[in-house]
NUVO-590814 format. One record per residue (C-alpha): residue in three letters; x negated, y, z. Coordinates in Angstrom, 1 decimal. Each point is the difference from the previous one (the first is absolute). Example, Ala and Ser with C-alpha at 12.3 -4.5 7.8 and 13.67 -1.06 7.14 Angstrom:
// NUVO-590814
{residuo Ala	px -12.3	py -4.5	pz 7.8}
{residuo Ser	px -1.4	py 3.4	pz -0.7}
// end
This chain:
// NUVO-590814
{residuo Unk	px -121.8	py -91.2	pz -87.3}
{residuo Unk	px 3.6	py 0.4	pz 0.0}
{residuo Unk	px 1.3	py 3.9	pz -1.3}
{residuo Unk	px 2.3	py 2.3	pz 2.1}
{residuo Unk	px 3.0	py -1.4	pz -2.1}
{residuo Unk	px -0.4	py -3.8	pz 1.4}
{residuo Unk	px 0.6	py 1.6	pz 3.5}
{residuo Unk	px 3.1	py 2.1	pz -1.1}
{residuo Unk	px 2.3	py -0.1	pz 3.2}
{residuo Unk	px 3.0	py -1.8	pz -0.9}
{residuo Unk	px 3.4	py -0.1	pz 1.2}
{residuo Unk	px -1.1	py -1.7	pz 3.3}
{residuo Unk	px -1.8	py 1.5	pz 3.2}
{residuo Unk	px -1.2	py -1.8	pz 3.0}
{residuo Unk	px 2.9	py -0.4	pz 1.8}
{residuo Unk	px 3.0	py -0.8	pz -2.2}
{residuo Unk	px 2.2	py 1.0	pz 2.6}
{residuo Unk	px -1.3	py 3.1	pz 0.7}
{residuo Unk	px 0.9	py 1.1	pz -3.7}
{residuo Unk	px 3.7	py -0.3	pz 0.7}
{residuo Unk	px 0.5	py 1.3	pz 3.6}
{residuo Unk	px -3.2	py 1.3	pz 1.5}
{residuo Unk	px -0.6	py -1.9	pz 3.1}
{residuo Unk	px -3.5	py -1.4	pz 1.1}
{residuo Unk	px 0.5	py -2.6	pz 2.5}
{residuo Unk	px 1.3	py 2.3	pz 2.8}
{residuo Unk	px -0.6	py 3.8	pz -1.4}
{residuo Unk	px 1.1	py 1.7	pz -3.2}
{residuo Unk	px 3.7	py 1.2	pz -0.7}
{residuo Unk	px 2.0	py 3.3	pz -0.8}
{residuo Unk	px 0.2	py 2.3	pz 2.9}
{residuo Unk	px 1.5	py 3.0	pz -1.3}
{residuo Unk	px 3.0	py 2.5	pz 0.0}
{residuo Unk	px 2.9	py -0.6	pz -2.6}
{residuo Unk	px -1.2	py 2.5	pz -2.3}
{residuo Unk	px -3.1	py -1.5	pz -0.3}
{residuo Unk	px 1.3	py -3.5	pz -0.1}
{residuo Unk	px 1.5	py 0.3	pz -3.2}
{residuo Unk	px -2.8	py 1.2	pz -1.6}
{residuo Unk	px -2.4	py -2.9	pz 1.0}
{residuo Unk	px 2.4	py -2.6	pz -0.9}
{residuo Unk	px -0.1	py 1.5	pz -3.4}
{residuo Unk	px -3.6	py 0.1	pz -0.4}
{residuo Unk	px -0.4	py -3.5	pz 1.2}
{residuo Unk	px 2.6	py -1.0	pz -2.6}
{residuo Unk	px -1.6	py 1.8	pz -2.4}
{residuo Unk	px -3.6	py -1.4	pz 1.0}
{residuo Unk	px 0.9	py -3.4	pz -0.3}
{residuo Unk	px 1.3	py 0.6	pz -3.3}
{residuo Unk	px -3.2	py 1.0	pz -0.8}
{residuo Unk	px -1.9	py -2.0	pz 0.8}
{residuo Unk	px 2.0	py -2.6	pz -1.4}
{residuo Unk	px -0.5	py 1.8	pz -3.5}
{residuo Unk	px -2.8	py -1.6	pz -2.3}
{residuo Unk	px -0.7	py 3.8	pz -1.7}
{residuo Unk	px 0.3	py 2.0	pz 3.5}
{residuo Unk	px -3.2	py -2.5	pz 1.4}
{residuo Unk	px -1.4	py 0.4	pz -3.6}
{residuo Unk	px 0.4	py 3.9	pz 0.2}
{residuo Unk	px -1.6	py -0.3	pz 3.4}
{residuo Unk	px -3.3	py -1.9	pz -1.1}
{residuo Unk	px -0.5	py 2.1	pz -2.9}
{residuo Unk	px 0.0	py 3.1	pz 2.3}
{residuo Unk	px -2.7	py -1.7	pz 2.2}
{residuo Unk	px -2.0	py -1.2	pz -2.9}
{residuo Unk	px -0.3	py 2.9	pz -2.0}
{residuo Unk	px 0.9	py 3.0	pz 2.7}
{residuo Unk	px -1.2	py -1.3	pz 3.3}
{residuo Unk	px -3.1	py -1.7	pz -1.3}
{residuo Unk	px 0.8	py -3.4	pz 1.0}
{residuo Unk	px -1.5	py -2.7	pz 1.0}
{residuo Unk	px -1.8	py 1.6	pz 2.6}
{residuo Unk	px -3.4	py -1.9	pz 0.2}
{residuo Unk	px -1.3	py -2.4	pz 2.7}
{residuo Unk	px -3.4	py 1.3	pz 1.4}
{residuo Unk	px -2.8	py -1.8	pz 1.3}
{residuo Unk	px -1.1	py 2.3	pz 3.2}
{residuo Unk	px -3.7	py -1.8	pz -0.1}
{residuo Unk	px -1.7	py 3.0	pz 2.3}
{residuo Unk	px 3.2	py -0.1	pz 2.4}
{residuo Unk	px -0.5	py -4.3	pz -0.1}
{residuo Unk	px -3.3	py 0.6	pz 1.1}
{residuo Unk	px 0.5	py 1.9	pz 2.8}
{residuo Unk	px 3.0	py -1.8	pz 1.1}
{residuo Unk	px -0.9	py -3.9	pz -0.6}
{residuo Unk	px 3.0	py -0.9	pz -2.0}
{residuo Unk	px 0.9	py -0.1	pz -4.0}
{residuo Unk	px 2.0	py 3.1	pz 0.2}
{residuo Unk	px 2.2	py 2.0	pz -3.2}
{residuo Unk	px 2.1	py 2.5	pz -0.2}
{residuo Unk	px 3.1	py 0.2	pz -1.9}
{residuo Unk	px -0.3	py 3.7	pz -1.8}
{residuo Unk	px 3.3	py 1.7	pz 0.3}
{residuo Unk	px -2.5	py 2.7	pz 0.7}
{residuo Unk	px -0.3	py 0.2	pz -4.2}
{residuo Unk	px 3.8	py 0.0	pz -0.9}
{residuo Unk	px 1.2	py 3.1	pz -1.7}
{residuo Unk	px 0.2	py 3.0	pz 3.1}
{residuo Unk	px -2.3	py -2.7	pz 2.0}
{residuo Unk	px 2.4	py -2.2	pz 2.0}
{residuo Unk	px 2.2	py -2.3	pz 0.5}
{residuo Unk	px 3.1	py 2.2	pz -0.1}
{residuo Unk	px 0.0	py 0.5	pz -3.5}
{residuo Unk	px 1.3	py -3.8	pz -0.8}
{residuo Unk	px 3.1	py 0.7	pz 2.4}
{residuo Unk	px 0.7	py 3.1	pz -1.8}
{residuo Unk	px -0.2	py -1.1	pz -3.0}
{residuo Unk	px 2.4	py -2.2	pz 0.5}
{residuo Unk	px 2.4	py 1.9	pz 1.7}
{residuo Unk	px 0.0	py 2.8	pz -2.1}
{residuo Unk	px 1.0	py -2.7	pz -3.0}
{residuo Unk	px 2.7	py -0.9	pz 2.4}
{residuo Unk	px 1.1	py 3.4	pz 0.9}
{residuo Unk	px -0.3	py 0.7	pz -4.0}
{residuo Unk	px 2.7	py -3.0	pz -0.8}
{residuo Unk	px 2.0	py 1.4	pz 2.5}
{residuo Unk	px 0.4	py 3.0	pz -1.2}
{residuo Unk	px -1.2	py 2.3	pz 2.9}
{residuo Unk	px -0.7	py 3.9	pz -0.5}
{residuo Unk	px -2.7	py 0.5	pz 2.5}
{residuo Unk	px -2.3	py -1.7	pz 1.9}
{residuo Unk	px -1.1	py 0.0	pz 3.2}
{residuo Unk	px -2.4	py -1.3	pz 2.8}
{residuo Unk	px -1.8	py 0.3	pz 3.1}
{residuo Unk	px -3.9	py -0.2	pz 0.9}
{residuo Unk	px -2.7	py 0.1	pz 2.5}
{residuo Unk	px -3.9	py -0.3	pz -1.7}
{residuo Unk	px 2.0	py 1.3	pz -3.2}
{residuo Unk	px -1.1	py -2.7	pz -2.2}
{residuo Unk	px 4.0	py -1.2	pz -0.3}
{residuo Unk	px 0.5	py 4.1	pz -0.3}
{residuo Unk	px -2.3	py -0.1	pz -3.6}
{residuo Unk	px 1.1	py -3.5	pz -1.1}
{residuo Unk	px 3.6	py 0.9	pz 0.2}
{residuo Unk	px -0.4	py 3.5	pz -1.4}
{residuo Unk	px -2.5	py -1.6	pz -2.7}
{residuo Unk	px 3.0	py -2.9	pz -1.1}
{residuo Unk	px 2.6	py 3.1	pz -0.1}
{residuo Unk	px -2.2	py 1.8	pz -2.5}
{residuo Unk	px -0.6	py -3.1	pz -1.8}
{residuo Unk	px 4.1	py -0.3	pz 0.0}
{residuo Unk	px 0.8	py 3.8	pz -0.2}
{residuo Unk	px 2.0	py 0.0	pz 2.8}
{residuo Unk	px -0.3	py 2.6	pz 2.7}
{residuo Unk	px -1.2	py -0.9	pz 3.2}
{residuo Unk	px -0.3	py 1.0	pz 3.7}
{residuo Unk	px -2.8	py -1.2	pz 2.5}
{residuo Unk	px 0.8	py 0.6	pz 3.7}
{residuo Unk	px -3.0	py -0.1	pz 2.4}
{residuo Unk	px -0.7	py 0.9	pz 3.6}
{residuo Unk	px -1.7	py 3.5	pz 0.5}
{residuo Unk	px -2.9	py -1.7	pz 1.6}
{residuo Unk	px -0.7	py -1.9	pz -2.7}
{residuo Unk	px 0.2	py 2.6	pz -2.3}
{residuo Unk	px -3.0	py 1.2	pz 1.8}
{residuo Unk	px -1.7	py -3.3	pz 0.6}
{residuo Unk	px 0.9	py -0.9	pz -4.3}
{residuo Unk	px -1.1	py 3.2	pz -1.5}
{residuo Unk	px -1.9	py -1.7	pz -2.9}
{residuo Unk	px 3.9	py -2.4	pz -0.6}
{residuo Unk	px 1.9	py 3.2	pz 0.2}
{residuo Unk	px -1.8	py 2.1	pz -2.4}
{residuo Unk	px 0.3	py -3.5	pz -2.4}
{residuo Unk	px 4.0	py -0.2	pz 0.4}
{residuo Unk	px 0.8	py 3.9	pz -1.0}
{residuo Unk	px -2.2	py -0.2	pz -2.9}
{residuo Unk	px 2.1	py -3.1	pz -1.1}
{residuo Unk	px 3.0	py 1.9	pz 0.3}
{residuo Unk	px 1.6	py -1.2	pz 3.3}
{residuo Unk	px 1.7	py 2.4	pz 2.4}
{residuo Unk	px -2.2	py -0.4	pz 3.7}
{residuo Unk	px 2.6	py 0.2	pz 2.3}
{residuo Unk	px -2.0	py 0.5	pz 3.9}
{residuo Unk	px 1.8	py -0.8	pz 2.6}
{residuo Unk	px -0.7	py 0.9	pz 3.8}
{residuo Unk	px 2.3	py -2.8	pz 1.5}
{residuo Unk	px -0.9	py -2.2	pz 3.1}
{residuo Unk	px -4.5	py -0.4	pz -0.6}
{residuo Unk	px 0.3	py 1.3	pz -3.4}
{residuo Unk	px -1.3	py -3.7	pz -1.2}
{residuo Unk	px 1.1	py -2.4	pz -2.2}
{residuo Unk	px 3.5	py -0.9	pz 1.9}
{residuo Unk	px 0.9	py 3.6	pz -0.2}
{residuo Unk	px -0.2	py -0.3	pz -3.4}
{residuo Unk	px 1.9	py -2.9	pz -0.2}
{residuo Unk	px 3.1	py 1.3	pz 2.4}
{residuo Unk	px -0.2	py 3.5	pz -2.1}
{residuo Unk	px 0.2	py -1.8	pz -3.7}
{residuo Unk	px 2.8	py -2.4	pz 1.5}
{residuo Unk	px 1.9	py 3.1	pz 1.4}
{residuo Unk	px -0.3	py 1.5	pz -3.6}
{residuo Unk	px 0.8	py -3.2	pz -1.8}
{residuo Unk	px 3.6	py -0.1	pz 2.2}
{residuo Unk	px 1.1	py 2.9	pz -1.7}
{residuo Unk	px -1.4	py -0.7	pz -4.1}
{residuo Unk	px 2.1	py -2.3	pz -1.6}
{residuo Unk	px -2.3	py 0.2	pz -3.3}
{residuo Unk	px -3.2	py -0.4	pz 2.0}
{residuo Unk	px -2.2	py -3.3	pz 0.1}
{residuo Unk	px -1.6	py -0.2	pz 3.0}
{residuo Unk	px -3.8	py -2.1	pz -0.9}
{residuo Unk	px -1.3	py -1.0	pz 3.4}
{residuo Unk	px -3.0	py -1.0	pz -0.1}
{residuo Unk	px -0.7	py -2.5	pz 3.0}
{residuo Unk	px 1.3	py -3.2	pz 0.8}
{residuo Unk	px 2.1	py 1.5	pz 2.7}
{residuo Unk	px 3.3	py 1.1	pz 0.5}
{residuo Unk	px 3.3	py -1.5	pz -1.2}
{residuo Unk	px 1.1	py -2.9	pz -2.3}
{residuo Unk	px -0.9	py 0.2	pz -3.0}
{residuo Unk	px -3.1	py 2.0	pz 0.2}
{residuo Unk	px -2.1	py -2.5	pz 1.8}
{residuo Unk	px 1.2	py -2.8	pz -2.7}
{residuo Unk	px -0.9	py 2.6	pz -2.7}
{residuo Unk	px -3.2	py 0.9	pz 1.5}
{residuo Unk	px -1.2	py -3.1	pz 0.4}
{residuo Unk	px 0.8	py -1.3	pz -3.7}
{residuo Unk	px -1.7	py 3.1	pz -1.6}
{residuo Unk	px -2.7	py -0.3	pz 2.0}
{residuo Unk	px -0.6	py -4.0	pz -0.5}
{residuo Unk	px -2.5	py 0.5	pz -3.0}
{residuo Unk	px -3.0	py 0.4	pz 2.4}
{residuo Unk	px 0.2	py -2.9	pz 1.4}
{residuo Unk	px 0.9	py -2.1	pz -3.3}
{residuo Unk	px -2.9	py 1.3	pz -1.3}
{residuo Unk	px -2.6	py -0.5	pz 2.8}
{residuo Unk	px 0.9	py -3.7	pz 0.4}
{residuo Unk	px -0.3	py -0.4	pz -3.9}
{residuo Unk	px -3.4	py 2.0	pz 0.4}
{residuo Unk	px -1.3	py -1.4	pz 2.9}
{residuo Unk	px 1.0	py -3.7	pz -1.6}
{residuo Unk	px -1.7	py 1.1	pz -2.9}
{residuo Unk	px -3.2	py 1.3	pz 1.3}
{residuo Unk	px -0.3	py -2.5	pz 2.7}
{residuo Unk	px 1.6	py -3.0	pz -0.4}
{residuo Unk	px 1.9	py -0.2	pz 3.1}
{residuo Unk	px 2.8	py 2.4	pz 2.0}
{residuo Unk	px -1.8	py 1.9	pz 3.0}
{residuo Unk	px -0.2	py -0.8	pz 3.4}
{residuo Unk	px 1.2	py 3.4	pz 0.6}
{residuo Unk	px 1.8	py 3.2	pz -1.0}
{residuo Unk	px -0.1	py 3.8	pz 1.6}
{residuo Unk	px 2.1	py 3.1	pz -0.5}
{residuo Unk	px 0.7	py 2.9	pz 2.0}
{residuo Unk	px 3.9	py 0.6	pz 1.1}
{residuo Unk	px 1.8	py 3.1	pz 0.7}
{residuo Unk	px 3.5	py -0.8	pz -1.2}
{residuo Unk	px -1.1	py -3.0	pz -1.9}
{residuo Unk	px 0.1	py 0.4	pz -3.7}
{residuo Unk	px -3.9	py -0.7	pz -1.0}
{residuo Unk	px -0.2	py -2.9	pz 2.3}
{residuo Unk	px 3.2	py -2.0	pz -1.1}
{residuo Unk	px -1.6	py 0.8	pz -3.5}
{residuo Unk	px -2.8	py -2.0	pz 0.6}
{residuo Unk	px 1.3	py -2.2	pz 2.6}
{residuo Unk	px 3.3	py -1.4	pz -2.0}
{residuo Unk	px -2.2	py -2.1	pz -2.5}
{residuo Unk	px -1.5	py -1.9	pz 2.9}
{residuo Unk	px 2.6	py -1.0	pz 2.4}
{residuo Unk	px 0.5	py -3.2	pz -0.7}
{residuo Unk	px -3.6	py -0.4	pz -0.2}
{residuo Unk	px -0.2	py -1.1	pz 4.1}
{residuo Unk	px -3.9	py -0.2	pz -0.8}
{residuo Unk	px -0.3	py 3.4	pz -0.6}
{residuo Unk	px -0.2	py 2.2	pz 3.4}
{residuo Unk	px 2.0	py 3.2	pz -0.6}
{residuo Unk	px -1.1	py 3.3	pz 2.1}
{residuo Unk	px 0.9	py 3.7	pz -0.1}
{residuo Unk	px -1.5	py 2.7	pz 2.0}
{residuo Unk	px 2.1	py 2.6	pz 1.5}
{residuo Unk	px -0.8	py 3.2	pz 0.8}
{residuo Unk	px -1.2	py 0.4	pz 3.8}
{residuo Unk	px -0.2	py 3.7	pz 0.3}
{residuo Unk	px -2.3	py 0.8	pz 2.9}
{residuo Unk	px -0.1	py -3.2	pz 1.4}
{residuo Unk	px 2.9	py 0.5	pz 2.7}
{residuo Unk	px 2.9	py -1.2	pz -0.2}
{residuo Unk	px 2.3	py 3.6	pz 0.4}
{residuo Unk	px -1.7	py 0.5	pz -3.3}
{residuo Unk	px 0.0	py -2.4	pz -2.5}
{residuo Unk	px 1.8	py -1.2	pz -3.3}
{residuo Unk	px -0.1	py -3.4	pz 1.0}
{residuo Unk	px 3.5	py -0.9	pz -0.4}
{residuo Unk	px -0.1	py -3.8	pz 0.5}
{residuo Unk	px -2.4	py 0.1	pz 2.3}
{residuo Unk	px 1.6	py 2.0	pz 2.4}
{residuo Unk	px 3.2	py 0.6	pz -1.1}
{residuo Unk	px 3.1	py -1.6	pz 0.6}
{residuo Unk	px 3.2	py -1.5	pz -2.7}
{residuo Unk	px 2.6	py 2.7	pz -0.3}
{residuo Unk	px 2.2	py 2.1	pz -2.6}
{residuo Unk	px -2.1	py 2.6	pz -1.4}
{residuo Unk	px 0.8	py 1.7	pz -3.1}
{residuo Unk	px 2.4	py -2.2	pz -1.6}
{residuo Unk	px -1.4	py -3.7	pz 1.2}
{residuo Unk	px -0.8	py -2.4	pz 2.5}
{residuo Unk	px -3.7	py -0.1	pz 0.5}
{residuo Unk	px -2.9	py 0.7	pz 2.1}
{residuo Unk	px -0.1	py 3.9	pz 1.8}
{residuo Unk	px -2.1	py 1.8	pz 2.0}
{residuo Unk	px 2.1	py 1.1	pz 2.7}
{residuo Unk	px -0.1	py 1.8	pz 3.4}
{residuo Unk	px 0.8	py -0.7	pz 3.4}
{residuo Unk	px 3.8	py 0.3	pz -0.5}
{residuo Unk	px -0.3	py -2.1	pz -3.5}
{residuo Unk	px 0.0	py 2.4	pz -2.3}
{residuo Unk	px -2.3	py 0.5	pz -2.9}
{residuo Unk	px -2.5	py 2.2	pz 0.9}
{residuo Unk	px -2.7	py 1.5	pz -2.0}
{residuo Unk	px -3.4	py -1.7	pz -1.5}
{residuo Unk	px -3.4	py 1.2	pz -0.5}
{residuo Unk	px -2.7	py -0.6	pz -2.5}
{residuo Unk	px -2.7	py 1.7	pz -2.0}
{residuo Unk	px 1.4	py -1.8	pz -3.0}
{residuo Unk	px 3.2	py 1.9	pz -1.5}
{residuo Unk	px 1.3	py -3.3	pz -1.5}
{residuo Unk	px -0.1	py -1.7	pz 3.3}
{residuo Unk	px 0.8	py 2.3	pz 2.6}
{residuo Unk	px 3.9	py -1.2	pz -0.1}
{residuo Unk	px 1.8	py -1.5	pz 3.1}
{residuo Unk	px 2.2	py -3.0	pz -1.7}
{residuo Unk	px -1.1	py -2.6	pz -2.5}
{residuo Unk	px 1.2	py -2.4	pz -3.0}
{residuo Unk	px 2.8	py -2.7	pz 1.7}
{residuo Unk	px -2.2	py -2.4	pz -2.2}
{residuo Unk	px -3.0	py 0.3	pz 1.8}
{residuo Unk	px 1.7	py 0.1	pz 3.4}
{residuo Unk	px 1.5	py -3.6	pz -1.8}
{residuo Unk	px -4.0	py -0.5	pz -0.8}
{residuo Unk	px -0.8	py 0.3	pz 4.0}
{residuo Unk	px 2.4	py -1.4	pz 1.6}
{residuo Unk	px -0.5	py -3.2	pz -2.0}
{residuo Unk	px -3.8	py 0.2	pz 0.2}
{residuo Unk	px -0.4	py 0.1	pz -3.3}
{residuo Unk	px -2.2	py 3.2	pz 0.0}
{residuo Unk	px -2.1	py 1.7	pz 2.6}
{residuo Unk	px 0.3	py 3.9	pz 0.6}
{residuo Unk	px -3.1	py 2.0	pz 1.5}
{residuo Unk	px -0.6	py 2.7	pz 1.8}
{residuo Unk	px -2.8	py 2.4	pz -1.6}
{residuo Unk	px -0.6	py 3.4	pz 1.6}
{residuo Unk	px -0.9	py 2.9	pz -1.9}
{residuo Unk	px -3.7	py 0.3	pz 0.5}
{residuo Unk	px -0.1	py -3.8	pz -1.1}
{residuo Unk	px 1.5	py 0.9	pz -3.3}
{residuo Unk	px -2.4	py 3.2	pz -0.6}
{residuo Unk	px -3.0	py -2.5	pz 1.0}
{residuo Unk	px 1.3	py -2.3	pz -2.8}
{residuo Unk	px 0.9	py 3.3	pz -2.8}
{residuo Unk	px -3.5	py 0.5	pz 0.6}
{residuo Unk	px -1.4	py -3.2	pz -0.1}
{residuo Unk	px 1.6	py -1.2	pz -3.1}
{residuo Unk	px -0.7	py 3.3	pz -2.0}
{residuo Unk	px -3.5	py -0.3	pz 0.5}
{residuo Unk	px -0.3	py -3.7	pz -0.6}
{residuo Unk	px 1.9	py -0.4	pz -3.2}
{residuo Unk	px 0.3	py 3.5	pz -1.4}
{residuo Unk	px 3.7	py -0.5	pz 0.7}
{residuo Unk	px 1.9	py 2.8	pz 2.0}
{residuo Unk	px 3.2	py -1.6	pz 1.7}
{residuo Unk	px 3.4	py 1.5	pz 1.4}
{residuo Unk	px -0.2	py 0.7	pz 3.7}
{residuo Unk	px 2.7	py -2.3	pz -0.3}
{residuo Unk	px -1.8	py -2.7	pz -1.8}
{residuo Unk	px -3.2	py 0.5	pz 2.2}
{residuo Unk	px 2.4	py -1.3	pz 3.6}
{residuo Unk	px -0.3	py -3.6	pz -2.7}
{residuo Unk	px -3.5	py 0.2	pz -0.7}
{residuo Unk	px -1.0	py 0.5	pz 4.1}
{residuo Unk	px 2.4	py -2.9	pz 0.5}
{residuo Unk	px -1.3	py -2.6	pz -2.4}
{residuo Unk	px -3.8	py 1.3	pz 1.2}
{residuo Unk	px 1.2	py -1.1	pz 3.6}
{residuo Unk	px 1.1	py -3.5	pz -0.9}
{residuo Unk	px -1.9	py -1.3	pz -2.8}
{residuo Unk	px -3.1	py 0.7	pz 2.0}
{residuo Unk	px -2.8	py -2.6	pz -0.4}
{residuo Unk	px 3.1	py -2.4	pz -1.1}
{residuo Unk	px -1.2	py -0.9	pz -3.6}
{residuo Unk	px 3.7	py 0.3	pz -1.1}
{residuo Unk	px 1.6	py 1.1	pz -3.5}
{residuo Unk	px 2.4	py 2.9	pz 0.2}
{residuo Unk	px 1.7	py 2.8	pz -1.7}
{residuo Unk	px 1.3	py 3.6	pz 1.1}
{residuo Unk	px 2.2	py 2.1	pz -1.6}
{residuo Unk	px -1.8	py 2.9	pz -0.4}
{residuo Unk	px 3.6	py 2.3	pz -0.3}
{residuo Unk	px -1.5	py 3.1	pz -1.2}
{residuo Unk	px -3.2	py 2.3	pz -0.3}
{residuo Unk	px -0.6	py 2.5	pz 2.4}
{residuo Unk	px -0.4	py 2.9	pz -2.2}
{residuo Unk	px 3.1	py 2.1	pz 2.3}
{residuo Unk	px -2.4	py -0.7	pz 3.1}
{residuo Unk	px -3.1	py 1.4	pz -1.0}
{residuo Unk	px 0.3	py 3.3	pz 1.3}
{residuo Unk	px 1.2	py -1.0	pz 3.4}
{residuo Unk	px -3.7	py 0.0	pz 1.2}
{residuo Unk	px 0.2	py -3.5	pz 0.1}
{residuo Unk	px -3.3	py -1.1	pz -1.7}
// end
């Protein structure tokens, strides 16, 4: 089997061109006031130096190895296989260092910010688990840190916020708008305008050029490492691939690897809230292209066009725009997006707790209902990125 190093990202990411000016097909780009517009032209200078830079990837990979925990193994789900009538595994983010995903992007950021030379870091979050990977990587770094988050999930996170003050962050609550993850978002932007030594680490692939671009690249090494693993194990590339999608940065993880695999059927699950469409997170299945914090992509919007705000019982989901890649990925077909309401994702955080002993994200368990839904009775080989473990949602009388 081939190590962790053999699937080192290089200086290349999916889309070559994206690297230099951040545009997917239709969506992407820098839509931002001049004080900000300076800044991200910097950082994607700086970014593509880096990545350009044999020791920076090498820095990166050693970091993941030996810090993060990496590779992440590829599980054999028998008990959920059963049930479901398809081969299925699950990619586990869920056993990364702070247990998701996250950690890879802020790894790497954090080694960016570092070579930049920034004072303080900060960053936004909804579940929290960006929250304790960021403030986990500025400890790591011994840089000082500030985590914005909506009040209400604050209250929803209780388990995430008690994890980033004993780390060391500062929790800045803020009471904007819903209180949810794009509050957060508009109130660490605001504060970013006016610190010129501040790094701001976001931690979706949302918002303007580069940070989609970066995003993407850090979080590549999922999906190198489940098509090596599933190649490995199996023998052959599955017939298909599942994530859930908030703003995008688990699911282009796993998804990158595969898409120039056109054998390999690409789904993510978004979150469906209640069911109705006045309350929902499912950007790109109801929402509509437009400029939404600092790039062209799909938005949930109004009557009058304007974003409007989302609903889910999943933190990391409940946001209102979406990656300009995967609004690239649907336009062009290349991936399907999902609606999953919320009582579909607690039927599924139950299901697969009791089945395999493993206790997913909320987040994560909007994938798992999906893939149960499709791969029914189908006899077909697939993999889901299980993102992270659900340990934040146990309290919320979910079981």
């Amino acid at each position: 089997m081939k190590t962790t190093k053999d699937v080192l990202p290089d200086e290349s990411v999916a889309d070559q061109s994206a690297l230099t000016d951040g545009i997917y097909g239709n969506y992407g780009g820098m839509y931002v006031p001049p004080p900000l517009e300076s800044k991200l032209h910097a950082l994607a200078g700086a970014f593509r130096s880096a990545v350009g830079d044999k020791s920076f990837r090498e820095e990166f990979m050693y970091y993941l190895k030996t810090f993060v925990g990496r590779p992440t193994p590829l599980f054999y789900a028998r008990n959920l296989s059963d049930m479901t009538g398809s081969k299925i595994y699950l990619k586990r983010e869920d056993l990364s260092h702070t247990g998701a995903h996250k950690i890879n992007n802020t790894i790497g950021q954090i080694l960016l910010a570092k070579r930049m030379g920034a004072k303080e870091i900060i960053a936004e979050t909804g579940a929290g688990q960006h929250g304790v990977a960021t403030a986990t990587a500025a400890a790591l770094m011994g840089i000082k840190c500030k985590i914005f988050m909506g009040k209400t999930d604050v209250q929803r996170q209780a388990v995430n916020v008690s994890r980033i003050k004993l780390l060391g962050a500062e929790l800045i609550p803020t009471e904007l708008g819903t209180a949810t993850l794009k509050d957060a978002v508009n109130a660490a932007i605001e504060y970013w305008v006016g610190s010129p030594e501040s790094f701001y680490l976001l931690g979706s692939q949302v918002g303007p050029h580069p940070y989609p671009v970066m995003v993407g690249y850090f979080q590549h090494i999922i999906g190198k490492e489940a098509r090596q693993q599933i190649l490995d194990i199996e023998g052959r590339l599955p017939d298909s691939i599942f994530a859930c999608i908030g703003g995008g940065s688990n699911a282009i993880g796993l998804f990158g690897a595969f898409l120039d695999d056109k054998d390999v059927e690409i789904h993510a699950a978004e979150g469906g809230g209640s069911g109705s469409k006045p309350k929902t997170a499912a950007t790109l299945n109801f929402g509509i292209p437009g400029v939404f914090q600092g790039t062209y992509s799909y938005c949930l919007t109004d009557d009058n066009g304007q974003p409007t705000d989302s609903w889910s019982i999943a933190a990391g989901l409940d946001y209102p725009g979406i990656s300009p890649q995967h609004s690239h990925l649907k336009d062009t077909g290349r991936a399907h997006y999902h609606v999953i309401t919320d009582q579909e994702a607690i039927d599924a955080f139950r299901l697969l707790s009791r089945l395999e002993g493993i206790i997913p994200a909320i987040e994560t368990s909007h994938a798992i209902a999906l893939a149960q839904k499709l791969l029914k009775d189908k006899n077909k080989l697939a993999v889901i990125n299980l993102s992270g473990r659900g340990d934040k949602d146990v309290e919320r009388d979910l079981a």
